[in-house]
VMD Tcl script that builds the backbone (N, CA, C; Angstrom):
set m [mol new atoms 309]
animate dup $m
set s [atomselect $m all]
$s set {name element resname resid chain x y z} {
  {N N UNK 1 A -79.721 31.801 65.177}
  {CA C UNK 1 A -78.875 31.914 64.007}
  {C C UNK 1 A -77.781 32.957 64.241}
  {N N UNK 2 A -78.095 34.287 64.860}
  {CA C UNK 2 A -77.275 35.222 65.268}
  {C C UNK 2 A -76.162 34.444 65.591}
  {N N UNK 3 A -76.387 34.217 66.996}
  {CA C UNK 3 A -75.963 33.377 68.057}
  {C C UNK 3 A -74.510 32.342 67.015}
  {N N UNK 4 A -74.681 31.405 66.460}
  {CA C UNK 4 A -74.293 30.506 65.675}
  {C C UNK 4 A -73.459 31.715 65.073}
  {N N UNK 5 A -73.619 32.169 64.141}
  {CA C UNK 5 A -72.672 33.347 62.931}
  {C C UNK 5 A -71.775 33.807 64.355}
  {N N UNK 6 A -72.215 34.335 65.429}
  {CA C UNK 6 A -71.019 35.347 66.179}
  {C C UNK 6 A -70.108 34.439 66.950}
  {N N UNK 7 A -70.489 33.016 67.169}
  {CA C UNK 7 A -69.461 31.774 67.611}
  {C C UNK 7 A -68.635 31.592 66.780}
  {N N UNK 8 A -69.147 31.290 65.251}
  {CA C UNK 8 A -68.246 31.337 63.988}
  {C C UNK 8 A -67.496 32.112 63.773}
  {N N UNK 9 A -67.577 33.532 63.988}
  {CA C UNK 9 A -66.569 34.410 64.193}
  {C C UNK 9 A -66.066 34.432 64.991}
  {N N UNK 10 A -66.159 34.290 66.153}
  {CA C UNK 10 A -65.050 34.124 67.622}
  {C C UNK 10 A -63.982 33.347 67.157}
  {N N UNK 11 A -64.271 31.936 67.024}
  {CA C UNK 11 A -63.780 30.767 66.665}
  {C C UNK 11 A -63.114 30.327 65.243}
  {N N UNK 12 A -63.271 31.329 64.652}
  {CA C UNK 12 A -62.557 31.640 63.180}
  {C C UNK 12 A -61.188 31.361 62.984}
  {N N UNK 13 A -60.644 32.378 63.863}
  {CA C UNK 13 A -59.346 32.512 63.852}
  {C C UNK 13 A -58.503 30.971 64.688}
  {N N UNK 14 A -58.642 30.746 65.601}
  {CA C UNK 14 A -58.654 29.580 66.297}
  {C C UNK 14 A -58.471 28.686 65.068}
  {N N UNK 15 A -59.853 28.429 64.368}
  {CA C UNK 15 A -59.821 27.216 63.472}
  {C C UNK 15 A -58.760 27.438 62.426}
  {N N UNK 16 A -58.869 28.244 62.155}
  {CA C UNK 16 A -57.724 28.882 60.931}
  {C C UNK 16 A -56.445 28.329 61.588}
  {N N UNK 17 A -56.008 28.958 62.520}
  {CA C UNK 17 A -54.453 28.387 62.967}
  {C C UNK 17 A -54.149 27.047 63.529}
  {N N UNK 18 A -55.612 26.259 63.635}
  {CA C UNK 18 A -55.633 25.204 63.349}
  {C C UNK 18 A -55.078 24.075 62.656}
  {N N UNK 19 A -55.868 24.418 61.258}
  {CA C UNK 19 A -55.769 23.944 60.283}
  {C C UNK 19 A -54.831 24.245 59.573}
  {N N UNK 20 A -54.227 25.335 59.908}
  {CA C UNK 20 A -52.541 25.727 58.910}
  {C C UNK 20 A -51.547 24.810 59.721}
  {N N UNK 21 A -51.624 24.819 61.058}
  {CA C UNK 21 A -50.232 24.044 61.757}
  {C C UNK 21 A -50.778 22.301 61.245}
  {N N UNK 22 A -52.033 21.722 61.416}
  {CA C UNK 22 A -52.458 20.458 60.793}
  {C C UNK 22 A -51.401 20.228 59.645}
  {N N UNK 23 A -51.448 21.437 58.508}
  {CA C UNK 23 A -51.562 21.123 57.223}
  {C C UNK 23 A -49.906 21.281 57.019}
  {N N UNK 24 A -49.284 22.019 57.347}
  {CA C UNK 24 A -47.804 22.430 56.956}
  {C C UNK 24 A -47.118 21.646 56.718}
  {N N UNK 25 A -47.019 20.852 57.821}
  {CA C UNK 25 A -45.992 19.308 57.429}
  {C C UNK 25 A -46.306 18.167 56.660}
  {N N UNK 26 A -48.072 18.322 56.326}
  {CA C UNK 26 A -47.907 17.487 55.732}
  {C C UNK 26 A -48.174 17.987 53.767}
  {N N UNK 27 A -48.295 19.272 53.974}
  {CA C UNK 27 A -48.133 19.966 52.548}
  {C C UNK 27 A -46.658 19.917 52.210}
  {N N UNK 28 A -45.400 20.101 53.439}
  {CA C UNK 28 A -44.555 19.893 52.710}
  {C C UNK 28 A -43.665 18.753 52.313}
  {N N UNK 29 A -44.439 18.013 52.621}
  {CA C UNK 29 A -44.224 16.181 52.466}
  {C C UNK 29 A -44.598 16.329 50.965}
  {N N UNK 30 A -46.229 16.186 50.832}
  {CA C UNK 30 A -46.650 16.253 49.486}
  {C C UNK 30 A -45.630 16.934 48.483}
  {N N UNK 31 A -45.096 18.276 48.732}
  {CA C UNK 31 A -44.788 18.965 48.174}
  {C C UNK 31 A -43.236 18.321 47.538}
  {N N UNK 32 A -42.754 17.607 48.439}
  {CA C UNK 32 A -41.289 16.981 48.216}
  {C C UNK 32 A -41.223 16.159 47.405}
  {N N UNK 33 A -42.577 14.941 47.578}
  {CA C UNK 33 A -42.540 13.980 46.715}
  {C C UNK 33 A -43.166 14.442 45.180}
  {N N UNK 34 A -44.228 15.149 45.316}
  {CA C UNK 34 A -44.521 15.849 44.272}
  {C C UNK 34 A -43.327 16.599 43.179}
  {N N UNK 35 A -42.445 17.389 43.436}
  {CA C UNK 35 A -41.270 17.631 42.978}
  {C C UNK 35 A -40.246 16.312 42.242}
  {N N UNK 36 A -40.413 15.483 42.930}
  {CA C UNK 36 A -39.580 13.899 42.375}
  {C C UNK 36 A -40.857 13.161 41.487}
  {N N UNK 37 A -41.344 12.773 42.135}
  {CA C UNK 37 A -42.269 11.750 40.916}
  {C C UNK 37 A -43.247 12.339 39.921}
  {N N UNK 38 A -43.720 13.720 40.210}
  {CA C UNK 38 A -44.702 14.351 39.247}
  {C C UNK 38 A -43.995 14.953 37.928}
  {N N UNK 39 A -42.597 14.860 37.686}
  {CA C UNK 39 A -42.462 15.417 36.616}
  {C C UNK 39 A -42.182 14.475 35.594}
  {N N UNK 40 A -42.009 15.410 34.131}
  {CA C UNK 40 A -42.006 14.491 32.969}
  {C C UNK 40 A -40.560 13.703 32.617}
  {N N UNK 41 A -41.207 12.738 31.837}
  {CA C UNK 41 A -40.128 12.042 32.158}
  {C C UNK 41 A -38.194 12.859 31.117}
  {N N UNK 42 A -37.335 12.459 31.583}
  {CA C UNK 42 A -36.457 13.223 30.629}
  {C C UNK 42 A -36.393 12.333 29.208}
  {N N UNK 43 A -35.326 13.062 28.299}
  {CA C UNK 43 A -35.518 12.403 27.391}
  {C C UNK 43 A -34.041 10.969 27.621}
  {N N UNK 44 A -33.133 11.310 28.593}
  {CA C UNK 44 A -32.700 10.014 28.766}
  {C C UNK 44 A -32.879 8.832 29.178}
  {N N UNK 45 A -34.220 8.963 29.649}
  {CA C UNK 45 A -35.187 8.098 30.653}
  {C C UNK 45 A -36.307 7.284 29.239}
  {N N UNK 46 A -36.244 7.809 27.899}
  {CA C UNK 46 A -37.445 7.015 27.351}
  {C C UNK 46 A -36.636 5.840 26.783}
  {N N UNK 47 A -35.493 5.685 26.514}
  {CA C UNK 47 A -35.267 4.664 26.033}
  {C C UNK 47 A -35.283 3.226 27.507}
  {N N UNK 48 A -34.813 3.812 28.242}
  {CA C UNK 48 A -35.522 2.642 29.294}
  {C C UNK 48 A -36.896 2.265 29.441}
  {N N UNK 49 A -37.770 3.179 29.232}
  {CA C UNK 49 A -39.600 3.251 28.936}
  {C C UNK 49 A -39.224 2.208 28.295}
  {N N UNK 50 A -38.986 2.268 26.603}
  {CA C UNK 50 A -39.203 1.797 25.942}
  {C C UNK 50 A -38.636 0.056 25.933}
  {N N UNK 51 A -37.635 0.147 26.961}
  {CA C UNK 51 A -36.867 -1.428 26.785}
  {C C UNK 51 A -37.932 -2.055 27.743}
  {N N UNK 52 A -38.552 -1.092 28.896}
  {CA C UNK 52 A -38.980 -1.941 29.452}
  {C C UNK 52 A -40.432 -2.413 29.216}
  {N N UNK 53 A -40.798 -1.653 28.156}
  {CA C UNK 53 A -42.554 -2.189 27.197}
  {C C UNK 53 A -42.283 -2.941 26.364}
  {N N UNK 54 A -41.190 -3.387 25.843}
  {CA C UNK 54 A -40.645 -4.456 24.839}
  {C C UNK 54 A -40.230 -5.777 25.862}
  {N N UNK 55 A -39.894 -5.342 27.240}
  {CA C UNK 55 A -39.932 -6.635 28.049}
  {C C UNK 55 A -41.077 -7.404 28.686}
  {N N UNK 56 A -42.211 -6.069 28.335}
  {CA C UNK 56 A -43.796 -6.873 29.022}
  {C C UNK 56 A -44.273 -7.561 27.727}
  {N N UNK 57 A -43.982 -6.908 26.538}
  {CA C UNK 57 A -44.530 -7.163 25.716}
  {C C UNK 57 A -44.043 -8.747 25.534}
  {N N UNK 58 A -42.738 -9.102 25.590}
  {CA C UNK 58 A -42.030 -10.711 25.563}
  {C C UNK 58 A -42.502 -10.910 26.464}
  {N N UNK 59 A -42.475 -10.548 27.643}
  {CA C UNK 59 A -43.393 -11.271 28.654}
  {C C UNK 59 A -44.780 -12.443 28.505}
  {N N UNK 60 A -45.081 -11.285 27.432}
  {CA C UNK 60 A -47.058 -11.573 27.343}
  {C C UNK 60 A -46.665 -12.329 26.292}
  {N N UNK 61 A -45.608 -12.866 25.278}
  {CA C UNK 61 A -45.723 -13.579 23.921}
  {C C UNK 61 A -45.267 -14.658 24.747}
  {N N UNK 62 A -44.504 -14.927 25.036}
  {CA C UNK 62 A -44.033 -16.000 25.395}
  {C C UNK 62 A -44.255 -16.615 27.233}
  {N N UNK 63 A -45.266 -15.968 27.748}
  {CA C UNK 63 A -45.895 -16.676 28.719}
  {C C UNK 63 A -45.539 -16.552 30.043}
  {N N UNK 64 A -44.045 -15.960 30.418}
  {CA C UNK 64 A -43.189 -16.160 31.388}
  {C C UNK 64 A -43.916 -15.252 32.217}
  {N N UNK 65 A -45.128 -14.396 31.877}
  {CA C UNK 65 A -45.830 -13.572 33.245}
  {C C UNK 65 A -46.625 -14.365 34.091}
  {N N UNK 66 A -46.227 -16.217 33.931}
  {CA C UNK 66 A -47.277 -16.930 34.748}
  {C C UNK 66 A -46.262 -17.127 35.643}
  {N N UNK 67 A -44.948 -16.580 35.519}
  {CA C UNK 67 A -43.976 -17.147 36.833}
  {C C UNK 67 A -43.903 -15.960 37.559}
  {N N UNK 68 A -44.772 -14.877 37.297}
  {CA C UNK 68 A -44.160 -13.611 38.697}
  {C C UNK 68 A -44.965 -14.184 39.829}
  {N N UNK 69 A -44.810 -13.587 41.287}
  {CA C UNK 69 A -45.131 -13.626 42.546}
  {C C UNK 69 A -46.058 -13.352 42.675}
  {N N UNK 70 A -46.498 -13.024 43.869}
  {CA C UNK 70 A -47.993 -12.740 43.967}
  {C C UNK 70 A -47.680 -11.003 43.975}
  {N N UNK 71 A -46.707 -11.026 44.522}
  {CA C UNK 71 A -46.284 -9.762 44.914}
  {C C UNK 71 A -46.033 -8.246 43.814}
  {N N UNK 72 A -45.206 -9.253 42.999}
  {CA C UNK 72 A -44.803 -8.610 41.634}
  {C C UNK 72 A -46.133 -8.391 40.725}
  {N N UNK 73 A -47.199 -9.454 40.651}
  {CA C UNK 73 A -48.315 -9.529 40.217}
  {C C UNK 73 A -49.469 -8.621 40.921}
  {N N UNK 74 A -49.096 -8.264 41.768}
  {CA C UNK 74 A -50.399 -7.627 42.424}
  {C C UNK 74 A -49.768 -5.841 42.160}
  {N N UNK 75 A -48.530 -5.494 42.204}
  {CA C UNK 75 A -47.362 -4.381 41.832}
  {C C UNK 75 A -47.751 -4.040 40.116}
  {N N UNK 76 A -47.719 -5.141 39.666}
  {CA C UNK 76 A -48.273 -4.786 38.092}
  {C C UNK 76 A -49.644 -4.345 37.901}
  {N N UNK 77 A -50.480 -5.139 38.379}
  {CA C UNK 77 A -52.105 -4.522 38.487}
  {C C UNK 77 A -52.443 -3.097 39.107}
  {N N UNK 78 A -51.700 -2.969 40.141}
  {CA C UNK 78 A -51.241 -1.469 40.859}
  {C C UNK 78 A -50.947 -0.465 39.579}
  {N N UNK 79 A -50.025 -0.813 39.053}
  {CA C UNK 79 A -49.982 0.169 38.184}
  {C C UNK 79 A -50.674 0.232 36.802}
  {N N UNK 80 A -50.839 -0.941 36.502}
  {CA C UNK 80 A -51.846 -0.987 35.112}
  {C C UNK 80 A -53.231 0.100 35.611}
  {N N UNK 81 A -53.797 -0.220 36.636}
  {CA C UNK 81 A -55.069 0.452 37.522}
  {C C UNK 81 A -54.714 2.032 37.087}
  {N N UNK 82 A -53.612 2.408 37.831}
  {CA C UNK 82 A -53.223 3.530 37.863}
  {C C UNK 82 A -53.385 4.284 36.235}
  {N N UNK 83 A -52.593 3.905 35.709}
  {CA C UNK 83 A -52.302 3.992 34.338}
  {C C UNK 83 A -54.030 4.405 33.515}
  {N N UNK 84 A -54.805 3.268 33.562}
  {CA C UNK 84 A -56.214 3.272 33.152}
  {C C UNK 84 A -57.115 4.724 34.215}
  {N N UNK 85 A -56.971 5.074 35.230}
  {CA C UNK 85 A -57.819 5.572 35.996}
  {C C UNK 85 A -57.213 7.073 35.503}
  {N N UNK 86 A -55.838 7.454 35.416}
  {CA C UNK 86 A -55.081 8.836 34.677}
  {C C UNK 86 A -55.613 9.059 33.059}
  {N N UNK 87 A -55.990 7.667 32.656}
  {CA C UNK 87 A -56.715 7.890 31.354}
  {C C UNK 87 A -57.961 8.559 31.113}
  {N N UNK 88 A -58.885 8.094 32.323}
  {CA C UNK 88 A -60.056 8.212 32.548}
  {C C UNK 88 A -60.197 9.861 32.941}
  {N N UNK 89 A -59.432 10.380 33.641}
  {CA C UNK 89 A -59.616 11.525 34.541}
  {C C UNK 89 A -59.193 12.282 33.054}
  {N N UNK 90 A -57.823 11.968 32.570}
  {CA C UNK 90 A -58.052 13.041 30.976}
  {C C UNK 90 A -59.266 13.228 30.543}
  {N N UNK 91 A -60.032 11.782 29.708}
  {CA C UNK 91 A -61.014 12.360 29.313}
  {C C UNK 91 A -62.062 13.180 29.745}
  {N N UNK 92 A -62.030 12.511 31.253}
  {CA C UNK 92 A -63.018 14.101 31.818}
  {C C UNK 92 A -62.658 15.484 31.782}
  {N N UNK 93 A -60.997 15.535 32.034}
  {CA C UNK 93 A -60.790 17.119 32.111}
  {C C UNK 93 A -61.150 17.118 30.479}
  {N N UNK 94 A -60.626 16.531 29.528}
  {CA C UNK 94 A -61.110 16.959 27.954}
  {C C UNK 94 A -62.658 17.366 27.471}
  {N N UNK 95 A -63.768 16.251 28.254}
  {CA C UNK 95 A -64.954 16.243 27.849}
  {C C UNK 95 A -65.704 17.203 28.684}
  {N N UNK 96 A -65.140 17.610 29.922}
  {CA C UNK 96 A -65.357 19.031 30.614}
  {C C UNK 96 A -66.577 18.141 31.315}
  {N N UNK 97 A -66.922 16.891 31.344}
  {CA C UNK 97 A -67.957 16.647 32.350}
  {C C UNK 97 A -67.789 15.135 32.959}
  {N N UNK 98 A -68.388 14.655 33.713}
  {CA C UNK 98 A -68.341 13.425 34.156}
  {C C UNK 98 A -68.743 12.439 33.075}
  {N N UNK 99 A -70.057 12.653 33.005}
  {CA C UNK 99 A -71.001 11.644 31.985}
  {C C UNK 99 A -71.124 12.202 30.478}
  {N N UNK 100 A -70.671 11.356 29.555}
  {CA C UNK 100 A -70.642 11.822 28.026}
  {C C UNK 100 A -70.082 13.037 27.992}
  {N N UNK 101 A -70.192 12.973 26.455}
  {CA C UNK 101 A -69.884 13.980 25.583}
  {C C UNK 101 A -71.129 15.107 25.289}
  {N N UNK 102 A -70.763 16.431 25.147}
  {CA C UNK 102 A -71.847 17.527 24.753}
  {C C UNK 102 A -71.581 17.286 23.167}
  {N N UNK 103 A -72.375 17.172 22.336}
  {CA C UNK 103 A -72.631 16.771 21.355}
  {C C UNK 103 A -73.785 17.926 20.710}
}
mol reanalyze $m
mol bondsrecalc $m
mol representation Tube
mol addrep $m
């Protein structure tokens, strides 16, 4: 066990500068796109929201979502998914646990 702990320390530093040169480029990738798509939306941006939930919504009344692609169709489920799974993760950060409510 000694043995093991004083390799871990030899090899510490090593791993450390490792894992920072691994990580840099691709933290500042994350970091770029994160800056563009993670923020809220502006307020000149909701009236397009809104034209374009009034165009799914005609979509779904009048039927014309049986003519998208497979492509466009599989792009919509992509994000519907998305949409439902950001729902899900709220209520956990809200309910502070995985399973149920503390009651």
């Amino acid at each position: 066990m000694a043995q093991f702990v004083r390799n871990l320390v030899e090899k510490a530093p090593t791993l450390v500068n490792a894992a920072v040169t691994y990580s840099k480029p691709r933290l500042a990738t994350f970091w770029h796109y994160a800056r563009i798509e993670l923020v809220p939306p502006t307020p000149a941006e909701i009236p397009t929201a809104i034209q374009s939930l009034k165009k799914i919504i005609h979509s779904a009344q009048t039927g014309s979502f049986k003519q998208l692609t497979v492509k466009e169709a599989m792009l919509n489920g992509l994000v519907a998914t998305e949409v439902w799974m950001w729902f899900y993760i709220g209520e956990i950060i809200g309910k502070r646990s995985i399973v149920g409510y503390d009651v």
